[in-house]
C-alpha positions in Angstrom: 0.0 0.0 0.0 1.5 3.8 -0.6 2.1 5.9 2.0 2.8 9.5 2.6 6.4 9.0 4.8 5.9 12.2 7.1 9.0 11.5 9.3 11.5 8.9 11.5 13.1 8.2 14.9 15.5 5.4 12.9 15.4 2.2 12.0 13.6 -0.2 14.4 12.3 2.9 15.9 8.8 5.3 15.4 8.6 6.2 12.0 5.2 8.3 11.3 3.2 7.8 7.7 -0.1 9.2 6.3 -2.4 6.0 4.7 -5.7 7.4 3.4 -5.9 10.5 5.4 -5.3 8.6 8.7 -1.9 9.1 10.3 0.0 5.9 11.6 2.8 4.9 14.1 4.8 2.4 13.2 8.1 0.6 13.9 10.5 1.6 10.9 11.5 -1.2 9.0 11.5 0.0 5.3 14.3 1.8 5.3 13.1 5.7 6.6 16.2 7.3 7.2 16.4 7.6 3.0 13.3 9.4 2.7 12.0 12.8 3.1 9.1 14.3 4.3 6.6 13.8 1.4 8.1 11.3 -0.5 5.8 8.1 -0.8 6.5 4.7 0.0 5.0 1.6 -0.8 4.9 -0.2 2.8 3.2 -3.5 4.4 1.9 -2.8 8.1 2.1 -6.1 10.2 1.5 -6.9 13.9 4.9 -6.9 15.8 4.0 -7.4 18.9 0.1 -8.3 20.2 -0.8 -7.8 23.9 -0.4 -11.8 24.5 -2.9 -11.8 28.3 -6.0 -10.5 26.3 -8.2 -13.6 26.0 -9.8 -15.1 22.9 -13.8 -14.4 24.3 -12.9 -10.9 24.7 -11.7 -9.9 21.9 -14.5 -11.9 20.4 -17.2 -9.6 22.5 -15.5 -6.4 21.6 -16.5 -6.0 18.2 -19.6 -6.8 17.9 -20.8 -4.3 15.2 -18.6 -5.3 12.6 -16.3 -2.0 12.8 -13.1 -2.0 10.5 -10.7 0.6 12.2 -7.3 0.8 13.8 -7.2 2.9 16.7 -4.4 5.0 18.2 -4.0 3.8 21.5 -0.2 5.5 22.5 3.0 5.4 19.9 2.4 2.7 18.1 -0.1 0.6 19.8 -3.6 0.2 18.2 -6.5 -1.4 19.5 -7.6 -3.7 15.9 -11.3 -4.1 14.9 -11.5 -6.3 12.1 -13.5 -9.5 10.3 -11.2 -12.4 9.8 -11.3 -12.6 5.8 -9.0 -16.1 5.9 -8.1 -18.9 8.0 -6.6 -20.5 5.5 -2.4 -20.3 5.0 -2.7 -17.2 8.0 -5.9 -16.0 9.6 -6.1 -12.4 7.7 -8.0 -9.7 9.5 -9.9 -7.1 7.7 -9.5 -3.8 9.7 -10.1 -1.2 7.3 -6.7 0.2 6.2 -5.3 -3.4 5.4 -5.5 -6.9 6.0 -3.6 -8.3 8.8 -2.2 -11.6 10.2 -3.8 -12.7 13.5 -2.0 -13.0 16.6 -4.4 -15.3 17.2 -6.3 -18.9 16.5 -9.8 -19.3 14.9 -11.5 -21.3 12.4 -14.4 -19.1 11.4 -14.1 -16.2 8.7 -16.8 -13.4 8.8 -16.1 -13.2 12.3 -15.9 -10.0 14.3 -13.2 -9.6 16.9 -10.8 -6.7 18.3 -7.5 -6.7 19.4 -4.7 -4.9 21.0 -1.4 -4.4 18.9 1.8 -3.5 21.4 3.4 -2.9 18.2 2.6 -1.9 14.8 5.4 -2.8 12.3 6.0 -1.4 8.5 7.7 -3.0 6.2 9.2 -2.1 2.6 6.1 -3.7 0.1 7.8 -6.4 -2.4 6.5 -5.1 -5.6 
């Protein structure tokens, strides 16, 4: 997916990027110290860390309208609200701005669920 590359702490570190209007956090790991301000990038955003004590019924009840968002929690946590779109290779979650790969088990696609990220990671898209 493009992105507008606004600015970097480093590699491994904050880097901050516009997607579709909506500003994201992430952990650099497409190379920002070779951009400027401005300059787009074609980027992957992937879970990095999850918050591994949140259990599986809860995140089930937490998303029970469906919503497809990520929201800003601090830095670069998010809180996820997806569907899962795929259980097949890697459960995919739709959560509006991508897909994502679950930190999680299920076997049912449609479903609703949230999640918290610890970590938001972006990677350099293989074109």
């Amino acid at each position: 997916m493009e992105a507008i590359f606004k600015k970097t702490e480093g590699d491994y570190l904050e880097a901050t990027l516009e997607i579709d209007g909506q500003e994201i956090i992430a952990m650099d790991e497409f190379g920002g110290n070779d951009l400027s301000p401005g300059d787009i990038v074609n980027i992957e955003l992937a879970v990095g860390l999850a918050y591994e004590d949140e259990e599986q019924n809860s995140m089930l009840d937490s998303n029970l309208d469906g919503e497809k968002k990520l929201e800003s929690q601090r830095g670069w946590s998010y809180r996820a609200y997806g569907v899962v779109t795929s259980i097949e290779e890697e459960i995919l979650i739709d959560v509006g701005l991508c897909e994502l790969a679950a930190p999680f088990e299920t076997t049912i696609t449609g479903e609703s669920i949230a999640f918290t990220i610890t970590r938001l990671d972006a990677y350099a898209a293989n074109k």
